[in-house]
N, C-alpha and C positions, 0 to 999 in steps of 0.2 A: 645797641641793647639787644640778647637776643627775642626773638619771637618763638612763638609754641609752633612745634610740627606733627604731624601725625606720629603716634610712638610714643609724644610725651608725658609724662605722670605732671599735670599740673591741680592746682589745686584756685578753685572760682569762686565767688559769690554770684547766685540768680536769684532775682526777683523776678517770677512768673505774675505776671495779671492779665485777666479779660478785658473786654474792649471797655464797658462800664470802668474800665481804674480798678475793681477788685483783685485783690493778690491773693492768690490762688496756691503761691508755692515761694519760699525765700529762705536762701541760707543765711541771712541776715536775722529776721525773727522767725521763728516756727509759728504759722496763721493760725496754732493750734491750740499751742502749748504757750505761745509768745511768748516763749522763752530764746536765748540764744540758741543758735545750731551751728555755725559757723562757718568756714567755706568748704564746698565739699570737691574732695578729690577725684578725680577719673584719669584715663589713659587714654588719650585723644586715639580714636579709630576702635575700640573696645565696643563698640555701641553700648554701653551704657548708659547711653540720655541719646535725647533727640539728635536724629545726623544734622538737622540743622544749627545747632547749637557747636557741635565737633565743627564742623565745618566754617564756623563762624570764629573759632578760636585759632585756627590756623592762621597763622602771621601776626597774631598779638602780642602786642610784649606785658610784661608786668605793668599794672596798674592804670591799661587799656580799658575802656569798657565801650560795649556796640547796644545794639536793640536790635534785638529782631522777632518779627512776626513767623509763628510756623502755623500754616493756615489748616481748616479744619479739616480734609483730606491725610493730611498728614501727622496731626496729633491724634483726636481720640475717633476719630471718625463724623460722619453726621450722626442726628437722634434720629434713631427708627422708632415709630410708635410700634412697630410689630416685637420691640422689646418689652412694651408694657401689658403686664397680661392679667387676671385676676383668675385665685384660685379657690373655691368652696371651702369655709371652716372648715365644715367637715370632711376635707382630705387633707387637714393639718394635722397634726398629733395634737391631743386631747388637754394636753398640759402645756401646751403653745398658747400664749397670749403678745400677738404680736403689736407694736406700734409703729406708729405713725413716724417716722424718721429713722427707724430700726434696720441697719447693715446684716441679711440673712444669706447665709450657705443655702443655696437649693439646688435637688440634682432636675436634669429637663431628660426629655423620653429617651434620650441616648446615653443614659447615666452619666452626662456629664456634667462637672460642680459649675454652679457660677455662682456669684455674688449677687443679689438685689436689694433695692433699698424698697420699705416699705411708705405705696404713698397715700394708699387709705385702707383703712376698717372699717367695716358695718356688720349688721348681725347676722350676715348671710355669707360674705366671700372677705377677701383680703386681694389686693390690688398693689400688685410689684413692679419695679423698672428697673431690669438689668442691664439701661446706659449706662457707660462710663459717666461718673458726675459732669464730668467734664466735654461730653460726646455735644456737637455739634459749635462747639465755643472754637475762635481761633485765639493763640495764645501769645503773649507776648513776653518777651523775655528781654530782661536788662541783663547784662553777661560784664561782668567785669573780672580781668584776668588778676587774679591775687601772686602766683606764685608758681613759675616754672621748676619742678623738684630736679 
């Protein structure tokens, strides 16, 4: 039967979850949408997913599946609190009413964009944290080989 090699366009199902059982990512259901999404394609050594995951697929054959752990070093980083910061109403724009679980574009003193989620409000300041959701979690991943193209 053959097995996936570096080079090859094959096509997976992953089921991503944290150590608690939470699933965090699956091309089985979308944890979103919980709709289908179905298996998703890559070209082993392209990085585009975790090398540990490429790396995991090499010598699979169809209809194989592994586990593996890719530890927090190497997925989203650890949490740094020096990510969470609070910034004065009044240096938001005036027509800003932000909330409490709200995904915001903010530029930091070197003009550059990042992402924060909003994790409090009060009458004075707003309170962001631009870890990855995912930043100090190690992640686990069920890999099963669907389909060598």
């Amino acid at each position: 039967m053959a097995q996936a090699k570096q080079g090859d366009r094959v096509r997976v199902h992953l089921t991503g979850t944290l150590q608690d059982g939470t699933v965090f990512d699956s091309t089985a259901i979308d944890p979103e949408t919980e709709e289908e999404s179905g298996p998703y394609e890559l070209v082993i050594g392209d990085e585009e997913i975790f090398d540990e995951i490429e790396e995991a697929l090499i010598g699979m054959s169809p209809g194989e599946k592994k586990t593996i752990t890719i530890p927090v070093e190497n997925a989203f980083g650890p949490y740094d609190d020096e990510n969470v910061f609070s910034v004065g109403r009044d240096q938001l724009p005036a027509e800003s009413l932000p909330e409490v679980g709200q995904e915001v574009e903010l530029t930091d003193e070197e003009g550059e964009n990042m992402v924060a989620m909003v994790i409090e409000v009060n009458d004075n300041e707003v309170t962001f944290d631009a870890n990855h959701p995912l930043a100090g979690e190690d992640l686990h991943y069920e890999i099963e080989l669907v389909e060598i193209l």
